[in-house]
DRENTORKOL-3810 file (N, C-alpha, C; in nm, 4 decimals):
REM DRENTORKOL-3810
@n.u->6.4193; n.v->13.5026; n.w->4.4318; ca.u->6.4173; ca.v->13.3604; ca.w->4.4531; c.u->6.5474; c.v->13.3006; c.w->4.3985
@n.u->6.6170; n.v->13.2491; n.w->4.4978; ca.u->6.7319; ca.v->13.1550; ca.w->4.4385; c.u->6.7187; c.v->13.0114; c.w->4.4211
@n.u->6.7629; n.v->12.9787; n.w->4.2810; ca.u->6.7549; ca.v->12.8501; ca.w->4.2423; c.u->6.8641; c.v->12.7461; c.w->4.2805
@n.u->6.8222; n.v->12.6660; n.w->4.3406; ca.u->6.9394; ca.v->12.5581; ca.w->4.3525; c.u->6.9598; c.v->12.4979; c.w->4.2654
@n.u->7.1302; n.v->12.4155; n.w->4.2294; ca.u->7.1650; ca.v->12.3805; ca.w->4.1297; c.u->7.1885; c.v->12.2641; c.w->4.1140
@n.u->7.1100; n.v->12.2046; n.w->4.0149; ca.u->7.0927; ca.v->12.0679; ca.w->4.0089; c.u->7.2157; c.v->12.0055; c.w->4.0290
@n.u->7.2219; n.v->11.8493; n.w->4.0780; ca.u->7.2804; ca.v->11.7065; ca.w->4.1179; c.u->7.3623; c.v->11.7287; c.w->3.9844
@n.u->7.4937; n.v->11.7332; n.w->3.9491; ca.u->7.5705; ca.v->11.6304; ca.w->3.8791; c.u->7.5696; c.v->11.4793; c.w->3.8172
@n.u->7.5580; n.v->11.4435; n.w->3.7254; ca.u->7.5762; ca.v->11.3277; ca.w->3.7332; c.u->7.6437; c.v->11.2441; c.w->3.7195
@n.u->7.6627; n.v->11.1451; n.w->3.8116; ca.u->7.8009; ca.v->11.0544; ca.w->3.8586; c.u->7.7788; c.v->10.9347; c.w->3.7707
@n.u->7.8590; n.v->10.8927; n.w->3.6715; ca.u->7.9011; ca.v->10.7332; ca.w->3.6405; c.u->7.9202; c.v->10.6820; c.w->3.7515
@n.u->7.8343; n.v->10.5266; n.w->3.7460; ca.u->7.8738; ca.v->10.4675; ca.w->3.8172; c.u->7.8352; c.v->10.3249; c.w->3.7163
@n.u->7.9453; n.v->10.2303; n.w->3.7881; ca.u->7.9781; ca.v->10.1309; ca.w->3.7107; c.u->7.9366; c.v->9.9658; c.w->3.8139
@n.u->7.8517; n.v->9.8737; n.w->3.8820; ca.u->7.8462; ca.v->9.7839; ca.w->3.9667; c.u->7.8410; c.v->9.6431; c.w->3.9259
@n.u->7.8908; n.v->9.5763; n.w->3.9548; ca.u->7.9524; ca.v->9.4244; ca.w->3.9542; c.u->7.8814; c.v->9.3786; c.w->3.9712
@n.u->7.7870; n.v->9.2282; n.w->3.9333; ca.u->7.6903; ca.v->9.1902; ca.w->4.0625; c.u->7.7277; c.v->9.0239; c.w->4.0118
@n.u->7.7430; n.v->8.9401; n.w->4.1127; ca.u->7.7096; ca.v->8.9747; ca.w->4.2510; c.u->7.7767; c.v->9.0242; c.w->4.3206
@n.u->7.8699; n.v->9.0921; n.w->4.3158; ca.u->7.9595; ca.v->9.0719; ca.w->4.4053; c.u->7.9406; c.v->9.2447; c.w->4.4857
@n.u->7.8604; n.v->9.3415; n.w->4.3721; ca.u->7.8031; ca.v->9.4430; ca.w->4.4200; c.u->7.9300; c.v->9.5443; c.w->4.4338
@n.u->8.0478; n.v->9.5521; n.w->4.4109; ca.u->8.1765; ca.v->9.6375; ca.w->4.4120; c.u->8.1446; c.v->9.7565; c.w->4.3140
@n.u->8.1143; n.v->9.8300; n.w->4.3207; ca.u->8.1404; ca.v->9.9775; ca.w->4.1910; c.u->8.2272; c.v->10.0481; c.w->4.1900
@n.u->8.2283; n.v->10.1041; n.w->4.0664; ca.u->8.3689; ca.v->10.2099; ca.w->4.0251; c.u->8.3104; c.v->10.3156; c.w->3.9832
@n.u->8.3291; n.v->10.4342; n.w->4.0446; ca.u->8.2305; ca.v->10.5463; ca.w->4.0241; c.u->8.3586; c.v->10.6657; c.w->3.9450
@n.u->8.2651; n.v->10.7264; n.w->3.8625; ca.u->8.3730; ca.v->10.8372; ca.w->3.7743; c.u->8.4217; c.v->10.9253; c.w->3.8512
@n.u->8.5337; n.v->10.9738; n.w->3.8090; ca.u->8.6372; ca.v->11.0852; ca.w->3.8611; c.u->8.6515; c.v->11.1824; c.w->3.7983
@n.u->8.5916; n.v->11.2953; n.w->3.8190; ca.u->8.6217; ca.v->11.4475; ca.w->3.7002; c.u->8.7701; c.v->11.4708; c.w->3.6736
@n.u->8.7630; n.v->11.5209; n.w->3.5477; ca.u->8.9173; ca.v->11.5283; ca.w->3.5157; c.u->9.0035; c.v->11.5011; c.w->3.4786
@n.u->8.9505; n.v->11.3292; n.w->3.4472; ca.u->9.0467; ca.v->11.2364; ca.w->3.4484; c.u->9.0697; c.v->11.2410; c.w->3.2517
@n.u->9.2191; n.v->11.2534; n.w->3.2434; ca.u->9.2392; ca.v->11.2333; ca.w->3.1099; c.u->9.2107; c.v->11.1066; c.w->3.0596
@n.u->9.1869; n.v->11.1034; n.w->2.8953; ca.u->9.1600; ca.v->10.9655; ca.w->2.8169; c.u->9.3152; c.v->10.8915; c.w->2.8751
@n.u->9.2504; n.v->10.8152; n.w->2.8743; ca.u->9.4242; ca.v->10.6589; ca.w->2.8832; c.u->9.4869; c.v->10.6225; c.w->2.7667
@n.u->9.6162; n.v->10.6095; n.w->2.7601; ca.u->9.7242; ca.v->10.6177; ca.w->2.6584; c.u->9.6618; c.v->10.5212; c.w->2.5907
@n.u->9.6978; n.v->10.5260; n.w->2.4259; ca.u->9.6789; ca.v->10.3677; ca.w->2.3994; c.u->9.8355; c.v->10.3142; c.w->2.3821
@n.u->9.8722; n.v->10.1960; n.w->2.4258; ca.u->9.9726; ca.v->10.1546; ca.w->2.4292; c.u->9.9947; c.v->10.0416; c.w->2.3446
@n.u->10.1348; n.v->9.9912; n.w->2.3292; ca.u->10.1402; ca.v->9.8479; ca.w->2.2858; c.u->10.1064; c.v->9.7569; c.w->2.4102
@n.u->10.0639; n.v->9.5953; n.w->2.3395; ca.u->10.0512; ca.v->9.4940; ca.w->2.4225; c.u->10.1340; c.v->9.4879; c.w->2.5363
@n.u->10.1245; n.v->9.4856; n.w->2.6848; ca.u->10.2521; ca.v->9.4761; ca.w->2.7820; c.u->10.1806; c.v->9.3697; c.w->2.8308
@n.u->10.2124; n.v->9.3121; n.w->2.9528; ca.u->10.2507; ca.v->9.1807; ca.w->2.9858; c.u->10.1031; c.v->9.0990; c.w->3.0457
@n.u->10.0118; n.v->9.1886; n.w->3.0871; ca.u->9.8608; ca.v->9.1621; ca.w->3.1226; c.u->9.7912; c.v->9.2288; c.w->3.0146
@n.u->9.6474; n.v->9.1501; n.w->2.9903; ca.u->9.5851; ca.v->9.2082; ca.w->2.9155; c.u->9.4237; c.v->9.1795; c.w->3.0352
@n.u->9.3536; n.v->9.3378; n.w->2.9934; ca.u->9.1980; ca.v->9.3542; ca.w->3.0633; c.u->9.1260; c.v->9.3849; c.w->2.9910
@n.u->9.0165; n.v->9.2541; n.w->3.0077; ca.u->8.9038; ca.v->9.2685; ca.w->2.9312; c.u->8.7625; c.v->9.3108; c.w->3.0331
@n.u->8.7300; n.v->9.4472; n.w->3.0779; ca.u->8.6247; ca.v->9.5379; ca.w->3.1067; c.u->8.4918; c.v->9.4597; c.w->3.1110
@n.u->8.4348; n.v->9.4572; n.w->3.2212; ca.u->8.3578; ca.v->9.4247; ca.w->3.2715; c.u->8.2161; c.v->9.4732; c.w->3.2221
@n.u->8.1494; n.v->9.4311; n.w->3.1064; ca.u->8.0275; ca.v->9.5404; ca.w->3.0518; c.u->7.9559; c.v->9.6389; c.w->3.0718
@n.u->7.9736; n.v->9.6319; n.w->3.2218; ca.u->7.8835; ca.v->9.7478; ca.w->3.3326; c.u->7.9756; c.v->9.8432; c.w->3.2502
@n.u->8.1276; n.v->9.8041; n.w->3.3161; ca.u->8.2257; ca.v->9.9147; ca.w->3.2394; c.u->8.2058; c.v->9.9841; c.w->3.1520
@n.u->8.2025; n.v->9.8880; n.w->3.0206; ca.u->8.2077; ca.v->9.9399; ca.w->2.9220; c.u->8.0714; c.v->10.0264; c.w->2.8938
@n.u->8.0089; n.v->9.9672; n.w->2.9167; ca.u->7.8750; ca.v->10.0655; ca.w->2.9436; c.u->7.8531; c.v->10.1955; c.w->2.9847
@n.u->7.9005; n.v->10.2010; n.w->3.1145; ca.u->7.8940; ca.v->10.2824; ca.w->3.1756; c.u->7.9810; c.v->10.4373; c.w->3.1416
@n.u->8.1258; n.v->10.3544; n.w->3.0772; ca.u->8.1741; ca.v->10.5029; ca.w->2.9701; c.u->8.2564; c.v->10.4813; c.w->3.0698
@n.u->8.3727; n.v->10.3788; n.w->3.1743; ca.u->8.4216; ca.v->10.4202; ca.w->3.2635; c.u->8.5202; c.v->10.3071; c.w->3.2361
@n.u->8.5793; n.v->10.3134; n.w->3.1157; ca.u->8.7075; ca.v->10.2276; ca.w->3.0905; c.u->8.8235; c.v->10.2635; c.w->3.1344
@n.u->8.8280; n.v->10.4284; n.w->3.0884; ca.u->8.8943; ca.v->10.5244; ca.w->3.1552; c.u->8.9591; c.v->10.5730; c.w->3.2877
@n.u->8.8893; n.v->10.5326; n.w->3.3694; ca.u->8.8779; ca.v->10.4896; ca.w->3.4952; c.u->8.9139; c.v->10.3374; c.w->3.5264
@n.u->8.9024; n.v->10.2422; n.w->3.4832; ca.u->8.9465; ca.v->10.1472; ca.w->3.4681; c.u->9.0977; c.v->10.1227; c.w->3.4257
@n.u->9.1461; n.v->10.1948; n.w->3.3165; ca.u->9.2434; ca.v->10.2212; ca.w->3.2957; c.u->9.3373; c.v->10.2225; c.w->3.4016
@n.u->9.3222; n.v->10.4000; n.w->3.5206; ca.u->9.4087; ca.v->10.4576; ca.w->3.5827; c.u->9.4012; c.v->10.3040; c.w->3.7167
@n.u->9.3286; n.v->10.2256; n.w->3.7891; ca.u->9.3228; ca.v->10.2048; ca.w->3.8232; c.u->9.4015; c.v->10.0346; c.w->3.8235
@n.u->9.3732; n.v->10.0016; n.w->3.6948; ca.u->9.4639; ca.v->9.9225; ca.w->3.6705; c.u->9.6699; c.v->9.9653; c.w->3.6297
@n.u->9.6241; n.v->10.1148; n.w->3.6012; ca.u->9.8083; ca.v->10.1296; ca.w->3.5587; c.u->9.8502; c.v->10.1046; c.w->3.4343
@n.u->9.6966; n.v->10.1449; n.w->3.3041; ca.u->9.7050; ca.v->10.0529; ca.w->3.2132; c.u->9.6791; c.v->10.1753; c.w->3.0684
@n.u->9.6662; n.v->10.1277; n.w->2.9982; ca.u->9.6270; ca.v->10.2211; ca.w->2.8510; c.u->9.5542; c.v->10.1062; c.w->2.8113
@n.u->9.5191; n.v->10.1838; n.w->2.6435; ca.u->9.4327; ca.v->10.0845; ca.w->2.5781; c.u->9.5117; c.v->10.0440; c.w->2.5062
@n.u->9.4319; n.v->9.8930; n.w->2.4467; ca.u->9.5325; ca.v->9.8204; ca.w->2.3489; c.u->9.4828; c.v->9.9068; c.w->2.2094
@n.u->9.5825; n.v->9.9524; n.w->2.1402; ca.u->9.5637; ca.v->10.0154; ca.w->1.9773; c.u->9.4625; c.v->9.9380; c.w->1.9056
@n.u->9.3845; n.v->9.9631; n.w->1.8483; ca.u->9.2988; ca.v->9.8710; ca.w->1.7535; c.u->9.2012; c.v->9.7657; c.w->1.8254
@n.u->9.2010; n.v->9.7757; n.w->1.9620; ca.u->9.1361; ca.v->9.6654; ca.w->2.0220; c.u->8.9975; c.v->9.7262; c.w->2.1295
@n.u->8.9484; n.v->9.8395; n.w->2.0621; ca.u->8.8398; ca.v->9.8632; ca.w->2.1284; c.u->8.8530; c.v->9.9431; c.w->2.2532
@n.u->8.7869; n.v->9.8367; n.w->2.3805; ca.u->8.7570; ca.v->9.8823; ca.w->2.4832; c.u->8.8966; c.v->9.7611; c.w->2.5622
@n.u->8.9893; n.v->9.6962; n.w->2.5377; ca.u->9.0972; ca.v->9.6312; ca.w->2.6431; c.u->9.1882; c.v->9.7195; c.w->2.6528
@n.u->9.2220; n.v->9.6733; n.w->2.7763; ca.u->9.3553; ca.v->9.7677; ca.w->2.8445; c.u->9.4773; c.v->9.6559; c.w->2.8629
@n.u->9.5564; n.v->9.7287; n.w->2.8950; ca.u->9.7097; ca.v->9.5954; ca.w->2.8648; c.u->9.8123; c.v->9.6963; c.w->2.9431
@n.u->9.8348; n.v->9.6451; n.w->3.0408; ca.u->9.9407; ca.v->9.6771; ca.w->3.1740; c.u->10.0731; c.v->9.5616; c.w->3.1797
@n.u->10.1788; n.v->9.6702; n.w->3.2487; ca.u->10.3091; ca.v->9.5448; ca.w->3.2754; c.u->10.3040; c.v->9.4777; c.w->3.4059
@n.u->10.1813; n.v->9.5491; n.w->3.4975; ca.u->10.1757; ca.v->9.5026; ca.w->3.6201; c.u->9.9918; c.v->9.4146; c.w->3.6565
@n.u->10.0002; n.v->9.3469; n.w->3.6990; ca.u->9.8951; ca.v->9.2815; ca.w->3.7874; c.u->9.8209; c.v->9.3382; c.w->3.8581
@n.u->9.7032; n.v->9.3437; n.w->3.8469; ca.u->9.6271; ca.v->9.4543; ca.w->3.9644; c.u->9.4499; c.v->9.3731; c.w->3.9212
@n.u->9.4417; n.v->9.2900; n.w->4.0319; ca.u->9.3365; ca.v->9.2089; ca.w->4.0239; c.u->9.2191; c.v->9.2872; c.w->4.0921
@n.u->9.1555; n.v->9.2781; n.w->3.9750; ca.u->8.9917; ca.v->9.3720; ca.w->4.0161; c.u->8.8661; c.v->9.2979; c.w->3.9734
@n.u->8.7701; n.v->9.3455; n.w->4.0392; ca.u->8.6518; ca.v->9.2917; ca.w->3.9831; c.u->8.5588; c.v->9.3383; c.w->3.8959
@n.u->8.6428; n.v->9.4430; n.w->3.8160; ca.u->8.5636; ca.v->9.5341; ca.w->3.6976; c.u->8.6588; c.v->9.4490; c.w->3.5815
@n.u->8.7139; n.v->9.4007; n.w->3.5825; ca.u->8.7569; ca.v->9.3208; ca.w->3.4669; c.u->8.8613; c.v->9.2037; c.w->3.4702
@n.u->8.8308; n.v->9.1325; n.w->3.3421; ca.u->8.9074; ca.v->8.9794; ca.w->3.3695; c.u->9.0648; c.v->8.9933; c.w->3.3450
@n.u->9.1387; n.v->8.9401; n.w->3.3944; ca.u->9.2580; ca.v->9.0048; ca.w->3.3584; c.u->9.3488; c.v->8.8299; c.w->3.3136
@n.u->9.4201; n.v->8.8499; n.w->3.2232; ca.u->9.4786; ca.v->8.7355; ca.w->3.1296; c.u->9.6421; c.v->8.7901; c.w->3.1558
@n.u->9.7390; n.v->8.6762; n.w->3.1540; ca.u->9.8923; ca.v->8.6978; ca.w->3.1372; c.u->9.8820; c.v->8.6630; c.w->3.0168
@n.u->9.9856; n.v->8.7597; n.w->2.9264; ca.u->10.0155; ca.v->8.7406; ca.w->2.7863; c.u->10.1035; c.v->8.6772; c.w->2.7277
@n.u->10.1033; n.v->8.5354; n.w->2.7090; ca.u->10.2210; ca.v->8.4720; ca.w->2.6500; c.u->10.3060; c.v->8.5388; c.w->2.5095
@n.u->10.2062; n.v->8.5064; n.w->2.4034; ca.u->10.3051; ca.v->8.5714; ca.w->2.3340; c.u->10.1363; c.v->8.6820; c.w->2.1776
@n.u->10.2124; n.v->8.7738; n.w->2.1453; ca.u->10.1206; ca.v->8.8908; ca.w->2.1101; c.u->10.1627; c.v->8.8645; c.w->1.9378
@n.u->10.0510; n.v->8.8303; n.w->1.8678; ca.u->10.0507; ca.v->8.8290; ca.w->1.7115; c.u->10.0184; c.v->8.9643; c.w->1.6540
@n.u->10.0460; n.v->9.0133; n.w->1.5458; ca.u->9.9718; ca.v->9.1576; ca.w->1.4358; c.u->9.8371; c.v->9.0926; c.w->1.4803
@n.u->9.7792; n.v->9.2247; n.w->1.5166; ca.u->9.6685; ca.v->9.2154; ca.w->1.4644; c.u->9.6195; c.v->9.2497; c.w->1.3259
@n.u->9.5409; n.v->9.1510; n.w->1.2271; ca.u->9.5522; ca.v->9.1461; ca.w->1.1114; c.u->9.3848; c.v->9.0450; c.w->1.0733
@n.u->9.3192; n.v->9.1828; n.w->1.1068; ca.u->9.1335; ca.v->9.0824; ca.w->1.1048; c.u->9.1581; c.v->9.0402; c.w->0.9714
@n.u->9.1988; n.v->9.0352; n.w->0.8525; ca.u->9.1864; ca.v->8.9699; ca.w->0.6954; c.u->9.2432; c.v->8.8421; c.w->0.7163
@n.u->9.3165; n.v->8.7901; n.w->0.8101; ca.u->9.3603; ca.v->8.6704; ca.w->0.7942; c.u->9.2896; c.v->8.5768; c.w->0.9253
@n.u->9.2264; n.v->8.6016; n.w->1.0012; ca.u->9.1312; ca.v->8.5223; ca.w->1.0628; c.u->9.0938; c.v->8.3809; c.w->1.0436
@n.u->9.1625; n.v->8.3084; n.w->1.0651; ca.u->9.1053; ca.v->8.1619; ca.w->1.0020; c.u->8.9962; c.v->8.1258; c.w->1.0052
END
């Protein structure tokens, strides 16, 4: 008797309403973390949820910001609906002890 081999399971990441998903890609290396560049993306919770920032990353052209979790920060524009994307005027230390 031969056994068939179970389904894989696929991340998948969906928007709603707008219903768009971003489904995982095997293989894919972790994303650089970088300094602040000229956009900053803040991940869509499904995202972050889903374990598919990473993917988010390559798709935006982006790494993560150092010390900042789950945002990514690109020199280029790439408007998606897995995350909000901000132009960066100007980038302070991050320095949580001085928090006003």
């Amino acid at each position: 008797m031969q056994r068939t081999p179970s389904p894989v399971p696929v991340r998948r990441a969906t928007v709603l309403p707008s219903g768009a998903s971003l489904v995982e890609r095997r293989n894919l290396s972790a994303p650089d973390v970088r300094p602040i560049g000229r956009y900053l993306y803040v991940p869509d919770p499904a995202v972050v949820h889903a374990r598919l920032v990473g993917e988010l990353a390559r798709e935006v052209a982006g790494g993560l910001v150092e010390g900042g979790g789950s945002l990514l920060t690109s020199d280029e524009l790439h408007r998606t609906p897995f995350a909000a994307v901000y132009e960066v005027g100007d980038a302070l230390p991050l320095d949580g002890t001085r928090i006003p």
